[in-house]
C-alpha positions in Angstrom: 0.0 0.0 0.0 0.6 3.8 -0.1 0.3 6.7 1.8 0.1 10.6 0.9 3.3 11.9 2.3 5.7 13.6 -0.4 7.6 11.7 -1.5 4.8 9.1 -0.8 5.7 5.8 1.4 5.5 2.4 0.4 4.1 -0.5 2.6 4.4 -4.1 2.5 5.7 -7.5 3.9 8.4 -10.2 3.9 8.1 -13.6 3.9 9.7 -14.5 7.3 11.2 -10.9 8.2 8.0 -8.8 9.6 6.7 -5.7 7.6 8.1 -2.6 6.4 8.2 0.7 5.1 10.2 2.9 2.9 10.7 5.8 0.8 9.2 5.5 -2.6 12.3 8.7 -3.1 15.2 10.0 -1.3 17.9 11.9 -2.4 21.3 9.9 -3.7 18.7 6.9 -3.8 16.5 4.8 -1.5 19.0 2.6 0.4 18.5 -0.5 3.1 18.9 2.5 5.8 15.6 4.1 4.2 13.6 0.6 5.0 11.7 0.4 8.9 10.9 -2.5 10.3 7.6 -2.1 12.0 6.2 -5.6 13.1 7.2 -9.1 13.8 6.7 -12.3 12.4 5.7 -13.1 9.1 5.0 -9.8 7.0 1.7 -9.5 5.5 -1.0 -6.5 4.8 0.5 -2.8 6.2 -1.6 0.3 5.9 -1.1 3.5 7.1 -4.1 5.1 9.0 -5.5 7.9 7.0 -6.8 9.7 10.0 -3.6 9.8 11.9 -0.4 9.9 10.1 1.6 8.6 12.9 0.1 5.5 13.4 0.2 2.3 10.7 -1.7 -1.3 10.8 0.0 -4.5 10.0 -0.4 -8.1 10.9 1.9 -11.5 11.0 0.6 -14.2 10.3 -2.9 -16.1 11.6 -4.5 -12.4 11.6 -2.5 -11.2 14.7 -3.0 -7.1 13.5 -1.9 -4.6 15.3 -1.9 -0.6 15.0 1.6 0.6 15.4 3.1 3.7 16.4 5.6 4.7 13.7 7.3 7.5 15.7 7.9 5.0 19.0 7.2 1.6 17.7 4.5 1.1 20.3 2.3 -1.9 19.2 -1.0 -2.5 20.6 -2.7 -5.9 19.7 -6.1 -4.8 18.3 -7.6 -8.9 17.1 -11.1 -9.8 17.5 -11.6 -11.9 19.6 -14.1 -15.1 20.5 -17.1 -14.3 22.4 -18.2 -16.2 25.3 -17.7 -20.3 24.8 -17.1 -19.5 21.3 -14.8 -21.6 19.2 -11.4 -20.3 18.1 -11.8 -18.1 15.1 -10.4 -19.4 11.7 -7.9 -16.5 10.6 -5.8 -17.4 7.3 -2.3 -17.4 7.2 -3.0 -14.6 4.9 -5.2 -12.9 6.8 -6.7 -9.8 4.7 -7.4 -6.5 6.5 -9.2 -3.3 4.3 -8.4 0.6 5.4 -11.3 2.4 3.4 -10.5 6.3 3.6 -12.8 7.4 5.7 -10.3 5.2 7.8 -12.8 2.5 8.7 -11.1 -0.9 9.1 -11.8 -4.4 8.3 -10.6 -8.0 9.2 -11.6 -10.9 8.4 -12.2 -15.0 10.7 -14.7 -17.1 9.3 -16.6 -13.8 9.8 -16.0 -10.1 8.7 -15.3 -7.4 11.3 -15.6 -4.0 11.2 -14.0 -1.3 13.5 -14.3 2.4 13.2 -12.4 3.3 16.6 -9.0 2.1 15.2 -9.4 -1.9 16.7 -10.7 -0.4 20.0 -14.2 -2.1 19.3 -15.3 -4.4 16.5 -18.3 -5.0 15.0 -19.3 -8.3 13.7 -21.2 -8.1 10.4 -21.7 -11.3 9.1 -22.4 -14.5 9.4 -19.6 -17.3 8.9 -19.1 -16.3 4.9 -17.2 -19.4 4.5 -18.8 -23.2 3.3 -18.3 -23.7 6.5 -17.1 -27.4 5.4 -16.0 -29.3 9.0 -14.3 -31.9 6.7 -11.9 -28.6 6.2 -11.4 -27.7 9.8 -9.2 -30.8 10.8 -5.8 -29.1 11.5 -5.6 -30.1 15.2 -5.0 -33.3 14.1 -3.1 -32.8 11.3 0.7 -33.3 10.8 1.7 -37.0 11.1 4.2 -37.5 13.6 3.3 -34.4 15.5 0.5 -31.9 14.8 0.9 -28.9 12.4 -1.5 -25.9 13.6 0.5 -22.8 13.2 -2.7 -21.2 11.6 -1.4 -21.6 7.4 -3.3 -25.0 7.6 -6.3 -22.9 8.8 -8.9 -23.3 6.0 -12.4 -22.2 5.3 -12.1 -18.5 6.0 -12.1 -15.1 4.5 -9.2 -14.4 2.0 -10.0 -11.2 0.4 -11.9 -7.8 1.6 -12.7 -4.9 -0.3 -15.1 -2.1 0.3 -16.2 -0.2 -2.5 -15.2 3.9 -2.3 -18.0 4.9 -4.2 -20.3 3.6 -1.3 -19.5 2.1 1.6 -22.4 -0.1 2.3 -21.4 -1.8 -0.7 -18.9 -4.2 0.5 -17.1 -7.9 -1.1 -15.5 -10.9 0.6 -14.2 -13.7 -1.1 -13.0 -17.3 0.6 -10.6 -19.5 0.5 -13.3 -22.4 -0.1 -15.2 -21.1 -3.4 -17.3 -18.3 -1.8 -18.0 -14.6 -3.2 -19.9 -12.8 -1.1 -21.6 -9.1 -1.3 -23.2 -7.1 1.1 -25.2 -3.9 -0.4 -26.5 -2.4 3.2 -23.1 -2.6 5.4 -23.4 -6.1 6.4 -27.1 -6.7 7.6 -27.6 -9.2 4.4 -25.1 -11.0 2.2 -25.5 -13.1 -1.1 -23.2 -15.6 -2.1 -22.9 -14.9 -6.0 -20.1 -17.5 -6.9 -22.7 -19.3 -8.2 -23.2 -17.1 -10.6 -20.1 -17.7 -12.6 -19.8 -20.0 -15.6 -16.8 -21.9 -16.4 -15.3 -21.8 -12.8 -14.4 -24.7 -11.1 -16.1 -25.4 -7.7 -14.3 -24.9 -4.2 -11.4 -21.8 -6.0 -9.8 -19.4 -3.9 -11.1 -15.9 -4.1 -7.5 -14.5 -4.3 -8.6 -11.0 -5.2 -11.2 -8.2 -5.2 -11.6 -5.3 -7.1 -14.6 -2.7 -7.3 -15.3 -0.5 -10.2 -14.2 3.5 -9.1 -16.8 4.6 -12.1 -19.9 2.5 -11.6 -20.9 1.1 -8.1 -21.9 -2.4 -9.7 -18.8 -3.1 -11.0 -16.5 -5.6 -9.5 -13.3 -7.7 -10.7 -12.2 -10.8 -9.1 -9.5 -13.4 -9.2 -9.4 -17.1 -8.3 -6.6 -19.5 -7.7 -7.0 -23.4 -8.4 -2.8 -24.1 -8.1 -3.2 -25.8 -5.3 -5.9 -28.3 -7.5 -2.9 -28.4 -9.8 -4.6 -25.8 -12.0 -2.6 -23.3 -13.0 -4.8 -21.2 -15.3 -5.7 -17.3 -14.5 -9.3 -17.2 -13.6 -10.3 -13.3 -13.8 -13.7 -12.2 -13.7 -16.1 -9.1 -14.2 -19.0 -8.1 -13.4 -21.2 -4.9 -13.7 -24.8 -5.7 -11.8 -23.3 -6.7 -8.6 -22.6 -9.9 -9.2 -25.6 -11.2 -10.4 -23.6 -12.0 -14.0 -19.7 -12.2 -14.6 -17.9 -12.0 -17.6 -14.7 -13.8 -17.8 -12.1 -11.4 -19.0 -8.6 -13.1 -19.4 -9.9 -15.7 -22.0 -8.9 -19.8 -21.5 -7.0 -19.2 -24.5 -5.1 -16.2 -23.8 -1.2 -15.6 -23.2 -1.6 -14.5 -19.6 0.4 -17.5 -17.6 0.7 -18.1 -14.2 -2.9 -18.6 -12.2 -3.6 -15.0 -10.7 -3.5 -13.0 -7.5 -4.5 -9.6 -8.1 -6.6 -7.6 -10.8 -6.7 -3.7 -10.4 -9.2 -1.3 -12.7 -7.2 2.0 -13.3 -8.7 5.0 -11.0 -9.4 7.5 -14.3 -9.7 5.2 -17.1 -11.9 2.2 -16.8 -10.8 0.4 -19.7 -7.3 0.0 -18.4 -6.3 -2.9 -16.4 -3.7 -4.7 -14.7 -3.3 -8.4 -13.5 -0.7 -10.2 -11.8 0.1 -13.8 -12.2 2.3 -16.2 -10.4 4.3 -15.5 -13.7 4.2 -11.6 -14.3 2.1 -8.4 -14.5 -0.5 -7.7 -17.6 -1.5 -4.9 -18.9 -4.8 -4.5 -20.7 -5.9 -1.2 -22.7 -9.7 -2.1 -23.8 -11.3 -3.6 -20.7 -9.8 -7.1 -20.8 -10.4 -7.8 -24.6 -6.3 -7.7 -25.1 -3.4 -8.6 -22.4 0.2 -7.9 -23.0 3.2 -8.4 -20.4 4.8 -5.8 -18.9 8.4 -5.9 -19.5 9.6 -2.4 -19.0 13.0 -1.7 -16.8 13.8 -5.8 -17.2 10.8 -6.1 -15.1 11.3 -9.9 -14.7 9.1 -13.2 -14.5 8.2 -12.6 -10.9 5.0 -13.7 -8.8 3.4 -10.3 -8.7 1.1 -10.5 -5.5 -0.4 -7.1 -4.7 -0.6 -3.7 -6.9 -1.4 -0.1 -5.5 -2.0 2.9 -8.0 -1.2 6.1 -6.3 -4.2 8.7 -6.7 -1.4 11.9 -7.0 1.4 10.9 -8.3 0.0 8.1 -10.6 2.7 5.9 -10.1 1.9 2.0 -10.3 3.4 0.0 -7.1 4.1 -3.7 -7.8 5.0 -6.1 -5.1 6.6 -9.4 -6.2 7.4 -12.4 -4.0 11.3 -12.8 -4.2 12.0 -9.8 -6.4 11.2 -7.1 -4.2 8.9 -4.0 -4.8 8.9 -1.8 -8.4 7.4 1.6 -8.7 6.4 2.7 -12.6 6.8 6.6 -12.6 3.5 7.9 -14.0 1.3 5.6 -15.8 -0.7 8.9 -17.3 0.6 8.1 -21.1 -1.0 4.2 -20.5 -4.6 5.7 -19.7 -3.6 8.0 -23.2 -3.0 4.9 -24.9 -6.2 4.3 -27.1 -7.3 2.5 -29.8 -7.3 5.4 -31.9 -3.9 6.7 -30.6 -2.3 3.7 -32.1 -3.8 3.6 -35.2 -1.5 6.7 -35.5 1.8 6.5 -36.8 3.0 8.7 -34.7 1.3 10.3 -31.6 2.5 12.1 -27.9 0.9 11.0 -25.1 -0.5 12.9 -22.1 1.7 13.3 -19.3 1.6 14.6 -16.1 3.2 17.9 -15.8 7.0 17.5 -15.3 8.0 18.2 -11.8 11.4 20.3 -11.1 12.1 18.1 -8.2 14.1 20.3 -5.4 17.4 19.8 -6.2 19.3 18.2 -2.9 21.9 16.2 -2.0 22.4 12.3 -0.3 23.4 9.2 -0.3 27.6 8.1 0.0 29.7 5.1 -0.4 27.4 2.2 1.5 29.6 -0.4 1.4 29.4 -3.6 -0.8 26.3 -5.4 0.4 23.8 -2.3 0.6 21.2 -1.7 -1.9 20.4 1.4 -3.7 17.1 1.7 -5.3 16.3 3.9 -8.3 14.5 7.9 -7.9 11.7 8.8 -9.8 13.4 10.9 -12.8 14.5 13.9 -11.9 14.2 15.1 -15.7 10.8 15.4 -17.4 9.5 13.0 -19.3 8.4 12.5 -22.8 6.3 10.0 -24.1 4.9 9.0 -27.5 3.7 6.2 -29.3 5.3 5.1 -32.8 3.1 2.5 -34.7 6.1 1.2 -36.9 10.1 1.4 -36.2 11.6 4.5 -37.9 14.4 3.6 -40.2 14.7 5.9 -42.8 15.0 9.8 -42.6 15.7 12.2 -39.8 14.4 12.0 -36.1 15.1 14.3 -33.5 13.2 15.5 -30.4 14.0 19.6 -29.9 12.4 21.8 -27.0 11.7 25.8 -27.4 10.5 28.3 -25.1 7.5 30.4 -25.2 9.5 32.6 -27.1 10.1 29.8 -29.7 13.6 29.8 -28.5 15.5 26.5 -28.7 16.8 25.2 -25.6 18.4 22.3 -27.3 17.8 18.8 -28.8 17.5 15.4 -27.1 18.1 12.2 -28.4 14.9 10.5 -29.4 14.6 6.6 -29.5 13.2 5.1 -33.4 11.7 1.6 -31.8 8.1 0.6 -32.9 5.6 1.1 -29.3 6.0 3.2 -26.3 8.8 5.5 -25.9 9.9 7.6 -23.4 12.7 10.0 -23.8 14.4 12.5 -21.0 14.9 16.2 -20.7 16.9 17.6 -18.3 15.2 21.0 -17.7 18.4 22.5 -18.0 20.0 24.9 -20.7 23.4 23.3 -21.8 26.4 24.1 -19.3 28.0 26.7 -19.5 31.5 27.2 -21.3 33.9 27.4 -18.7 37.8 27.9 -20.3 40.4 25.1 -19.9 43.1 25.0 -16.8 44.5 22.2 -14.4 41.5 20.7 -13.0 37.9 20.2 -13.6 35.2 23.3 -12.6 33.1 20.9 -10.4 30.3 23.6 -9.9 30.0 24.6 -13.6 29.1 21.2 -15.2 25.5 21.6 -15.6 23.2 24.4 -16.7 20.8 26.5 -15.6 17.2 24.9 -14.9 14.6 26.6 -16.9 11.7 28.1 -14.7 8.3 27.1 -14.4 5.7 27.1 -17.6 5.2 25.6 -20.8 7.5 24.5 -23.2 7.0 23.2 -26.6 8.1 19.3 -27.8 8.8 19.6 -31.6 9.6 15.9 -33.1 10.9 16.0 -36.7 10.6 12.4 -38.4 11.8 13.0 -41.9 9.6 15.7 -43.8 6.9 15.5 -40.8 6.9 17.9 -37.8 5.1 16.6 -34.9 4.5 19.1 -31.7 3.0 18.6 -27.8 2.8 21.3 -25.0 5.3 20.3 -22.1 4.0 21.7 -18.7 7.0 22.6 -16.1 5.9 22.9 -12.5 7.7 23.4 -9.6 7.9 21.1 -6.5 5.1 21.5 -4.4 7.2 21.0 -1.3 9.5 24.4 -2.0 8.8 27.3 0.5 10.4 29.8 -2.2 7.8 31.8 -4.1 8.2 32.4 -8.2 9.8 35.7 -7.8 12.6 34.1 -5.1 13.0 31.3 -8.2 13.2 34.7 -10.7 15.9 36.3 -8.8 18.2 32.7 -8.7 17.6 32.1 -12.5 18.8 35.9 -13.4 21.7 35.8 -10.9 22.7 32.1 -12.5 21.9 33.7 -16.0 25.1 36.6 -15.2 27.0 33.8 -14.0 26.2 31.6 -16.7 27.0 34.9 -19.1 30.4 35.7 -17.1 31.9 32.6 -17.7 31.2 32.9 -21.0 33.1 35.9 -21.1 36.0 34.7 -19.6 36.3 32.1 -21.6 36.5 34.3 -24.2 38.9 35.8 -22.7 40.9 33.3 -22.0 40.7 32.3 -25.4 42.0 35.7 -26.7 44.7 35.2 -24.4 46.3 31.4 -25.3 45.2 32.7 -29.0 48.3 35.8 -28.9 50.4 33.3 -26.4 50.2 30.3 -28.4 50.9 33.1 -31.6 53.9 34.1 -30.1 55.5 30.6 -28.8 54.8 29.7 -32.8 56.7 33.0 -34.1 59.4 32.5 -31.5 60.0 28.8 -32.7 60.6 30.3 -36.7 63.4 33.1 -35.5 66.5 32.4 -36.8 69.7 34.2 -35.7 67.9 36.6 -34.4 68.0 36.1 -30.3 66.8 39.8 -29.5 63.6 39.1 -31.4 63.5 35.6 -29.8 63.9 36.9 -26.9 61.6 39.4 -27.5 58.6 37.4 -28.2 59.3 34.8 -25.5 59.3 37.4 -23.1 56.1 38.5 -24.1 54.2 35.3 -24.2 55.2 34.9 -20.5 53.9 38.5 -19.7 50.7 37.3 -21.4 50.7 34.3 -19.6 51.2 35.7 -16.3 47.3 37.5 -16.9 46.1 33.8 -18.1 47.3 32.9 -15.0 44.9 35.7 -12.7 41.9 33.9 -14.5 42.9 30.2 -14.4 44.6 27.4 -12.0 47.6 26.3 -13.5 49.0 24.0 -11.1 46.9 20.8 -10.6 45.4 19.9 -7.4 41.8 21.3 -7.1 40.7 23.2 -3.7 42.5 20.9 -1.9 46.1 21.3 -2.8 45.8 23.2 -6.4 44.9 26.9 -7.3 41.8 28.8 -7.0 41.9 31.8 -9.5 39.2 33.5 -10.9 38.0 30.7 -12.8 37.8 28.5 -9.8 35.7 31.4 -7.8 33.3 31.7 -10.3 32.4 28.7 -11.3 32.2 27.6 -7.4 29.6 30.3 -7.0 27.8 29.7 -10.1 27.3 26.5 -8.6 26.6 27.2 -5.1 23.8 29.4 -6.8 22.4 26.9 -9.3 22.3 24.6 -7.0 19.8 26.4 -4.9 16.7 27.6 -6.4 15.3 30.1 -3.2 16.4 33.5 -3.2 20.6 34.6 -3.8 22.1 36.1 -0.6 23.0 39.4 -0.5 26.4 38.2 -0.1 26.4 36.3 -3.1 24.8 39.0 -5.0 27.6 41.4 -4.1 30.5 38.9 -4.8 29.0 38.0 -8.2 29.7 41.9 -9.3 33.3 41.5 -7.5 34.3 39.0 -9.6 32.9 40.4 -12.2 35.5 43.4 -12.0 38.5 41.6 -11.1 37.8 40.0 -14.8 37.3 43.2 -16.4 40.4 44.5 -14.5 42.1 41.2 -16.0 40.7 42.0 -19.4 41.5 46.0 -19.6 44.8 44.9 -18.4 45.6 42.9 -21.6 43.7 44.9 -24.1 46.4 47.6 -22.9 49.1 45.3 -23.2 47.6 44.6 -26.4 48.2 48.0 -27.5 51.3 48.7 -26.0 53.2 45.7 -27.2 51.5 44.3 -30.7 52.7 46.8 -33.0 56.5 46.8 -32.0 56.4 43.0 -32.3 54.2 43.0 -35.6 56.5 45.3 -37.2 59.6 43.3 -35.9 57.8 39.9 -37.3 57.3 41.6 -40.8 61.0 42.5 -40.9 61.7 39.1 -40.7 58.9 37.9 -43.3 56.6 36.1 -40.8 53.1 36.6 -40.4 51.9 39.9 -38.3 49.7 38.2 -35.0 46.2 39.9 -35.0 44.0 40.7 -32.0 42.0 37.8 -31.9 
């Protein structure tokens, strides 16, 4: 499951090792350290209360839930529990628990409870759901040799909860011994409507339910027979509340694996998801059509739960033995129509990019720590291609709403969905050569907030989509703060430009001269002469740029080094400049005119002796470059 923070949270269980919680992002990447252990035993459902953020439901096996204080760890043990002379209560191994988001919570025995006080009192409303089968209820003398009643031999009981969120009267529970049960007034009246399904073999596991967000009578369901040695994906649908189901992954189709989880897309109701024992499937017209999901090497991995987040419209898949997999942004998916690929070329709707606050983490973990992927910190474009481009030109380029390019990206020619980057950013900025690298300079500045044009060029044909630039919503800096540090990077961005121009002017006459110098023959004044002039020329190369290697740490730090430092310090931060930083922009900015007035005077001074000396000789007169 998922919460609401930002970055949102990610909940889920191990096999074995209790349940957890992590960081769906986390800058320098969402290491072991990022993952909380916040229950014992067995891991199996984890919500986080919607009512009070610091407190989080999960369970171990048998059904032992408890609500958990994320902050302290306090755990308080909130079962149901048998009534008076009453019979232990058959909780699954699996037991499943439901957090509707009114924050109303369900678990489920033999019998469904419900508790709107956070466990502090249950209601019980329903009857045993289950056959009820006493032929099924034999674990206390199971085992052999020695009995085996750790609760996963516990059979006949509730497997799957769901309550719909377009009513909540409206509520499904499915069994682990063929039952599908539906209540449409909160529990005072249930009907059993397996029966009502054709070509489903008696006794299946109601491994799943779904409801419909668009229509109230709309349900999905899966059922698992592996344990009958069937291994076929039962998937089913209904629209009238279970009164008739239509079987959606056909007995012919190339979904393998039997399945554990269907999920109907929260804004468009014709895309679907299922996973199998053997994968996750992705359907864009209601179930008609399944293909796998292979994207990132997704691999061949029991998918057992999906969540799709309602804000961020990522899709959270939890394997068994492969860990958990965000997809950034299924938006372009729900875009994905029949008509958009009978296209041979179309952009699909994205969410608007997000200019993620830039910030640093993350360090050398050592070799047995994990580091999981971010969300993209670039925006993302998508479009679909109908056939593989092979011939011709195809290029991806971005411009302003001035129609000012900001550069071109590379753009992938494969047949299906693409998705290609863009950094945000104008190209870095030119920064003039010396002993070691100008660490702060080697990105560009990010373009503010607002729309931006995508303009795809495949051969003759010009394709173009709007590109929506937002900032994060978790900056406290308002757009005129983000103004003032794009302008101030702008002059720095500029500066170094300059300078390297500079600089350029200035290795152009020094290099000049060294040449010259090398072509005098018997002629040691002149020589002499010229030598002595490249090094005064030099010695103003060297007020702008480190020649001595070594970095900050044990090198130089000359103009070059100054500015590009701050131009990073002030790229890197997109609030408001300080003053300070403000004030020593304009400093450096005259100590490299100073630098520059100093050699346009030598310039003067010098040139013209030494030209008319070089033409005495018959060599080439050096020009003010």
């Amino acid at each position: 499951s998922v919460d609401m923070e930002m970055p949102y949270r990610v909940y889920g269980g191990l096999q074995d090792n209790s349940s957890w919680v992590g960081d769906s992002a986390f800058p320098g990447g969402i290491t072991n350290s990022r993952w909380e252990n916040m229950y014992g035993g067995d891991g199996f459902w984890m919500f986080a209360d919607p009512t009070d953020a610091d407190y989080i439901y999960a369970e171990s096996q048998g059904g032992y839930i408890g609500r958990i204080n994320r902050k302290t760890h306090e755990a308080r043990a909130i079962q149901p529990l048998p009534q008076y002379k009453e019979k232990d209560l058959r909780y699954n191994w699996n037991t499943p628990i439901h957090v509707s988001k009114d924050g109303t919570l369900y678990i489920g025995s033999q019998f469904l409870f419900r508790s709107k006080d956070h466990g502090q009192t249950w209601e019980r409303i329903s009857p045993d759901l289950t056959t009820n089968d006493p032929q099924k209820q034999k674990q206390e003398e199971s085992g052999g040799v020695s009995v085996d009643n750790s609760s996963a031999e516990m059979h006949t009981t509730i497997y799957s909860i769901v309550e719909s969120p377009k009513n909540p009267n409206l509520i499904w529970a499915g069994t682990d011994d063929g039952n599908l049960q539906v209540t449409r007034d909160g529990g005072k009246t249930w009907t059993n409507v397996a029966g009502n399904i054709t070509g489903l073999p008696k006794n299946a596991w109601v491994s799943y339910i779904d409801t419909g967000h668009f229509d109230e009578g709309t349900a999905y369901a899966t059922f698992d027979l592996h344990t009958f040695g069937d291994m076929s994906p039962y998937v089913y649908k209904t629209m009238d509340f279970g009164k008739t189901w239509t079987q959606i992954v056909a007995p012919n189709s190339n979904i393998r694996g039997y399945a554990h989880v269907v999920k109907e897309d929260l804004v468009n109701r014709d895309l679907l998801f299922v996973g199998t024992e053997m994968g996750l499937w992705i359907s864009l017209d209601g179930g008609s059509q399944w293909a796998q999901y292979k994207g990132s090497d997704f691999p061949n991995v029991a998918v057992r739960d999906l969540a799709i987040h309602p804000r961020d419209n990522d899709l959270v898949i939890a394997t068994h033995g492969r860990g958990i997999w965000i997809v950034d942004d299924i938006t372009p998916l729900r875009a994905l129509t029949t008509d958009a690929m009978s296209k041979e070329i179309v952009f699909l709707q994205a969410q608007p990019a997000k200019q993620r606050i830039q910030a640093g983490g993350g360090w050398v973990n050592g070799d047995a720590a994990f580091v999981g992927d971010n969300p993209p910190g670039e925006a993302v474009i998508t479009y679909y291609q109908k056939k593989r481009h092979i011939f011709g030109d195809l290029k991806i380029e971005i411009f302003d709403a001035n129609n000012q390019s900001l550069g071109t990206i590379p753009a992938s020619k494969r047949r299906g969905l693409n998705r290609v980057r863009w950094s945000m950013r104008l190209p870095a900025p030119k920064v003039p050569a010396a002993a070691g690298i100008a660490g702060g300079a080697t990105i560009g500045p990010r373009v503010l907030p607002g729309t931006y044009t995508v303009k795809m060029t495949k051969d003759k044909n010009v394709y173009t989509t709007q590109l929506v630039v937002v900032a994060d919503p978790r900056v406290k800096h308002t757009l005129a703060d983000r103004q003032a540090q794009f302008d101030l990077s702008m002059k720095l961005y500029k500066s170094l430009g300059e300078m390297t121009t500079i600089v350029e002017r200035i290795n152009a006459t020094r290099l000049a001269l060294d040449e010259r110098a090398a072509r005098v023959v018997n002629d040691n004044a002149l020589k002499n002469r010229l030598q002595t002039a490249s090094a005064q020329v030099d010695e103003l190369r060297k007020k702008i740029v480190a020649t001595k290697e070594g970095g900050a740490i044990t090198g130089e730090q000359r103009l070059r080094e100054n500015l590009a430092d701050l131009y990073g310090s002030v790229n890197g931060y997109e609030g408001r400049p300080s003053q300070t930083q403000m004030e020593r922009v304009d400093a450096l900015a005259r100590e490299l005119a100073d630098v520059n007035a100093s050699f346009d005077v030598w310039m003067k001074k010098e040139m013209s002796g030494i030209n008319s000396a070089l033409t005495k000789k018959q060599l080439e007169e050096i020009k003010n470059p």
